[in-house]
C-alpha positions as CSV (number, residue, x, y, z in Angstrom):
1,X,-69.8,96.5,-45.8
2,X,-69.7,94.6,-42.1
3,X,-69.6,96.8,-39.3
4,X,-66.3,96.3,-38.2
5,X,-65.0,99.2,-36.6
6,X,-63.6,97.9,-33.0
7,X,-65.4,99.0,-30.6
8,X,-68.9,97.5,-33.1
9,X,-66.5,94.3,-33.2
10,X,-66.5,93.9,-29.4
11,X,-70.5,94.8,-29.0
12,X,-70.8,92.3,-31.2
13,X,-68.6,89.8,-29.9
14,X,-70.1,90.2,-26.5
15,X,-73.6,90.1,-28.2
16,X,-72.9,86.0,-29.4
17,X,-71.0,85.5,-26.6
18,X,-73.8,86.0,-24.1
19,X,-76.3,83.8,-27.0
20,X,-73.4,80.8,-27.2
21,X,-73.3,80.9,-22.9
22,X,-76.9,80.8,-22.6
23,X,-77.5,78.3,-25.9
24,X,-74.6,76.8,-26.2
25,X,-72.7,77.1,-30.1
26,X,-74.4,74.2,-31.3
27,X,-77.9,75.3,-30.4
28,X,-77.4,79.1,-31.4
29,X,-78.8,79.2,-34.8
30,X,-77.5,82.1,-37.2
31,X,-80.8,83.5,-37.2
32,X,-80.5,84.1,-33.7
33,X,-76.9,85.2,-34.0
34,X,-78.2,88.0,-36.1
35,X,-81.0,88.9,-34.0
36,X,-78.2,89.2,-31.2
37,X,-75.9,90.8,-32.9
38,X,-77.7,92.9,-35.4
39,X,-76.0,91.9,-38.1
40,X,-76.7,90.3,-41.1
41,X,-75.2,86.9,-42.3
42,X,-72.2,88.1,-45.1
43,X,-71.4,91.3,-42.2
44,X,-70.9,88.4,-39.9
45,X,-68.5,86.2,-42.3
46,X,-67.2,89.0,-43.3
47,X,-66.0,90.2,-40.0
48,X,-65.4,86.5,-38.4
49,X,-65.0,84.3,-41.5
50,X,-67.9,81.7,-39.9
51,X,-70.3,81.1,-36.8
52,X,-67.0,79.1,-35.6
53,X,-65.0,82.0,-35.9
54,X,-67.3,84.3,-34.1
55,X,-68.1,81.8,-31.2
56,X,-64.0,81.7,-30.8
57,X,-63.9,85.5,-30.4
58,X,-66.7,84.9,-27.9
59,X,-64.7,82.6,-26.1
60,X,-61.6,84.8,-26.1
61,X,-63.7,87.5,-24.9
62,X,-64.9,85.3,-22.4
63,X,-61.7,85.1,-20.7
64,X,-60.4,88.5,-20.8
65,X,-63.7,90.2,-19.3
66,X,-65.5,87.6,-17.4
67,X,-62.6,84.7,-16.1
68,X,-59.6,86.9,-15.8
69,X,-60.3,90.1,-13.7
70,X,-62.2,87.7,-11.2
71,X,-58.7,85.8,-11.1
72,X,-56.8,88.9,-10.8
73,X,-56.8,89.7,-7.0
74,X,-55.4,85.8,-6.9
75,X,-52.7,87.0,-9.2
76,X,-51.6,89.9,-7.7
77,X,-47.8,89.9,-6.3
78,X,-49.2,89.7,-2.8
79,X,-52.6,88.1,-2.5
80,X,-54.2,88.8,0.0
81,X,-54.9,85.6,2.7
82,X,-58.7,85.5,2.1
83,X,-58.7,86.3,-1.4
84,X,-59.1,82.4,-2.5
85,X,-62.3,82.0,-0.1
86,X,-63.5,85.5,-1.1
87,X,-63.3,84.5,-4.7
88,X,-65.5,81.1,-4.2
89,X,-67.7,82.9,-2.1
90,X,-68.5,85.3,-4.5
91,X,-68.8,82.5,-7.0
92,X,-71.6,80.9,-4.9
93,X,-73.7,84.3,-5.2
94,X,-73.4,84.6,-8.5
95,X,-74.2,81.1,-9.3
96,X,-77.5,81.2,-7.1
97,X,-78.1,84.7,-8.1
98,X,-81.2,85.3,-11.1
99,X,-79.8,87.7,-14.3
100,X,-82.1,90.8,-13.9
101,X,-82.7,93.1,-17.3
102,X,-79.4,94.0,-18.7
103,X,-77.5,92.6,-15.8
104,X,-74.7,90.8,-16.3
105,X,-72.6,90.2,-12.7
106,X,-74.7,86.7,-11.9
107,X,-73.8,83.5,-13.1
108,X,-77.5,81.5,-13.9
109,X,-76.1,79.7,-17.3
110,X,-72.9,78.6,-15.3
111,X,-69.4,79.3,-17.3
112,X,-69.2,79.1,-21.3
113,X,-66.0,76.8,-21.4
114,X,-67.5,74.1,-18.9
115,X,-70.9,74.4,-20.8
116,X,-68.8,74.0,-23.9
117,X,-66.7,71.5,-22.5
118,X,-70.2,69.1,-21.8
119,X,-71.1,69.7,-25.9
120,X,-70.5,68.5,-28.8
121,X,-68.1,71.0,-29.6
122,X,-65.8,70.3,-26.5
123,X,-64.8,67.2,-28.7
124,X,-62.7,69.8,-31.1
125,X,-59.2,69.6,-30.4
126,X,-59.0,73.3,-30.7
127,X,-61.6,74.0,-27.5
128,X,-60.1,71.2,-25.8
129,X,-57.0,72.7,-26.1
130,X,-58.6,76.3,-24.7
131,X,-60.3,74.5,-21.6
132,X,-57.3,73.0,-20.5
133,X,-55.4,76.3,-20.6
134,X,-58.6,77.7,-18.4
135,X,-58.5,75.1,-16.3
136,X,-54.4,75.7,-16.0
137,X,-55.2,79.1,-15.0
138,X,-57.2,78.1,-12.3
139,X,-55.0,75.9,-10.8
140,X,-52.4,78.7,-10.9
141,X,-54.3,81.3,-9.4
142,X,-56.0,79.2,-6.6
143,X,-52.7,77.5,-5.9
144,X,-51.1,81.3,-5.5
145,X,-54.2,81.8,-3.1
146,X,-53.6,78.6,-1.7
147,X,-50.3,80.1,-0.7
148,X,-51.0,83.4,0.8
149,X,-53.5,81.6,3.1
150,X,-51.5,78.6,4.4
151,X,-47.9,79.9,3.4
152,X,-46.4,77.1,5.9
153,X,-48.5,74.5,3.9
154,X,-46.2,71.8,2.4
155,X,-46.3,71.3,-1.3
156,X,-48.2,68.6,-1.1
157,X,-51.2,69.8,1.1
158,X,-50.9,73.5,-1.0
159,X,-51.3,71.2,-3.9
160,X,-53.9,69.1,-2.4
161,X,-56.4,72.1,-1.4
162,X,-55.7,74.0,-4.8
163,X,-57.2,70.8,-6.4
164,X,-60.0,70.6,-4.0
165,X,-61.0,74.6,-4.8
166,X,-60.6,73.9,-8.8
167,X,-62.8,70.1,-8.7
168,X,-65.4,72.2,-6.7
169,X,-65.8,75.4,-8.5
170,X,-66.1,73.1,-11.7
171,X,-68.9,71.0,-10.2
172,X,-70.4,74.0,-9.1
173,X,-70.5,75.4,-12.7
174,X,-72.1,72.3,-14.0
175,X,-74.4,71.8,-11.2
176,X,-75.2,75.7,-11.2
177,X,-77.7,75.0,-14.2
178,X,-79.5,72.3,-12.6
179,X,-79.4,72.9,-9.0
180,X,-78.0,75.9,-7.6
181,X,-78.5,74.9,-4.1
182,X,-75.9,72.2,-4.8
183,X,-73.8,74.3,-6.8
184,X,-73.6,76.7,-3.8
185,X,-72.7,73.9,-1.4
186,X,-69.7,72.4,-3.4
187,X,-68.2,75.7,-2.9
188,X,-69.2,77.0,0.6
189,X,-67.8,72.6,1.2
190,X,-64.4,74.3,-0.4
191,X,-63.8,77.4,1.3
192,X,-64.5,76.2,4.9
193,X,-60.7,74.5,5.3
194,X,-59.5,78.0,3.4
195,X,-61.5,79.7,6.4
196,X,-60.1,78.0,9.5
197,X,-56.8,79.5,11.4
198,X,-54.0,78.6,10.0
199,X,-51.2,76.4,11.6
């Protein structure tokens, strides 16, 4: 019988879902799925139905440990006014920082759903369908940081500086495998307007 007691499940889960951001789903092979995982094939059908399956918990894990507590100060019912230009400035570390042994707070292989969005499997409807919503998210939270930094703002300029953050922090997660440097710039280019006085 699959391991498939929960917390197995989210080892696991976590397991493929740093192999899918570093390989991508197309290039992780099911050996190396069970090399990662430690499981064998039938456990992992069992437990996840198919390498699909499995890469969609992955992705769901994805967002509620990696994307969503780094949104979460942006959320909160009173963001603080620097929180949007903390957040990209901690992106830009992260992005230029190297993964030591076990480490998993920098950023080398850039962001799962924008890797997967550049793949073949970003042509699924289903993914598509998941990237938007990420993307949705960000627009919500940077827009709410957006706010709390320029609350005088009109709509239009709030709206026109959320955009800005979101189009840079996305180049700067496809860049991020390429050229860091560059990926670093796009978002120290987006938080200098978040970091001049207000009015």
């Amino acid at each position: 019988m699959g391991r498939t007691a929960t917390f197995e499940t989210v080892e696991v889960v976590r397991a493929a879902r740093s192999l899918f951001w570093r390989e991508g789903f197309e290039s992780a092979s099911m050996s190396a799925i069970q090399q990662a995982t430690g499981l064998n094939a039938s456990s992992i059908y069992h437990a996840f139905g198919s390498k699909r399956g499995l890469f969609e918990a992955a992705i769901s894990n994805y967002l509620d440990e990696v994307v969503r507590p780094g949104l979460a100060p942006l959320l909160a019912e009173h963001p603080s006014p620097h929180a949007l230009a903390d957040y990209l400035g901690s992106a830009a570390r992260l992005l230029g920082e190297d993964s030591a042994e076990g480490e998993e707070q920098s950023l080398p292989d850039g962001c799962l759903l924008v890797n997967s969005a550049c793949a073949g499997i970003g042509r699924e409807e289903a993914v598509r369908d998941v990237i938007a919503s990420y993307r949705a998210e960000l627009v919500r939270a940077f827009g709410a940081g957006v706010a709390a930094r320029f609350p005088e703002a009109s709509a239009a300029e709030r709206e026109r500086l959320t955009e800005t953050s979101v189009s840079a922090l996305l180049a700067a997660l496809v860049m991020s495998r390429i050229d860091r440097s560059a990926a670093r710039s796009s978002l120290e280019a987006a938080r200098t307007p978040l970091l001049a006085p207000a009015g």
